[in-house]
N, C-alpha and C positions, 0 to 999 in steps of 0.2 A: 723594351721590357714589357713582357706583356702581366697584366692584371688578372686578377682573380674574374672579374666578368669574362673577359676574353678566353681565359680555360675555359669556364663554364658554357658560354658559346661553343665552341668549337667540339665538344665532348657531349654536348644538347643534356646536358644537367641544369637541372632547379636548384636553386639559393636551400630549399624545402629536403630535397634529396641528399644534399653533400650537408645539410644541418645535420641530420637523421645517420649518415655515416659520421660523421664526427660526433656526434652522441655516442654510437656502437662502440667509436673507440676511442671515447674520448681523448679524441687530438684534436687542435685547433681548427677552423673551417679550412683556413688557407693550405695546411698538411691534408687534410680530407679529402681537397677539389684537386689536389695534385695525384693524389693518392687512385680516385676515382677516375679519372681521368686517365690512367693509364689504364686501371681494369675495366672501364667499360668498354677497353678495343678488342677485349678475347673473350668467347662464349666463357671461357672460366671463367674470367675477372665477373662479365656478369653478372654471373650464376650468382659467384659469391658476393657481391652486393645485394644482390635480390637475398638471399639468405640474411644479410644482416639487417633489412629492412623487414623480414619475416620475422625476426629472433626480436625486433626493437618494438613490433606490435604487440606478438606473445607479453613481453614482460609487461606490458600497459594494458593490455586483458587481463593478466594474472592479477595486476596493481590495481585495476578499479576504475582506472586513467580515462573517463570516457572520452574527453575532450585530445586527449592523445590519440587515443584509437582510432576515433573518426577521421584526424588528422591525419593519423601512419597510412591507414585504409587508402586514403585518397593519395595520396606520396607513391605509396606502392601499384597502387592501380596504374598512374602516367609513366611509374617506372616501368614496369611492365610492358605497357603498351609502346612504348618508347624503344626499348631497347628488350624485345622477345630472346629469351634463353632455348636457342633449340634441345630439342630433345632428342 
C-alpha cells in the first residue's frame, strides 16, 4: 500500500504544494496528493494547478494575507520551477 509520502515522491510534490491545492478545493490533503498527482502528468493538469496556485495567491493579495503571500510566492515559484508549463 503505498502512502501519502510515497505519492508525493514519486509526483515530486511538496507537503506546501498539495496544502495549497487542497485549500483551492477544499478536499482533504490525502484526495489533493491523489488528485495532483495524476495532473501533474499532463501539461494540462499542470497548467491547471499552476492556475490554482495563482487563484490561491490573488485571494491572500486581495485579503491583506501577507504572511500567506509570501508563502503562495515561494510554493508557486518551486512549483513552477519544478514542473514548467510549456507554452
Amino acid at each position: 500500500m503505498l502512502s501519502i509520502r510515497d505519492c508525493l515522491d514519486y509526483c515530486d510534490l511538496t507537503d506546501d504544494e498539495v496544502a495549497l491545492i487542497a485549500e483551492h478545493e477544499g478536499i482533504p490533503d490525502v484526495a489533493a496528493a491523489q488528485m495532483a498527482c495524476g495532473l501533474v502528468q499532463t501539461p494540462e493538469g499542470t497548467l491547471l494547478l499552476t492556475r490554482f496556485i495563482e487563484e490561491l495567491l490573488a485571494r491572500a493579495e486581495a485579503s491583506g494575507e501577507v504572511d500567506k503571500v509570501t508563502e503562495a510566492q515561494a510554493i508557486y515559484a518551486r512549483f513552477v520551477a519544478d514542473h514548467p508549463v510549456p507554452h
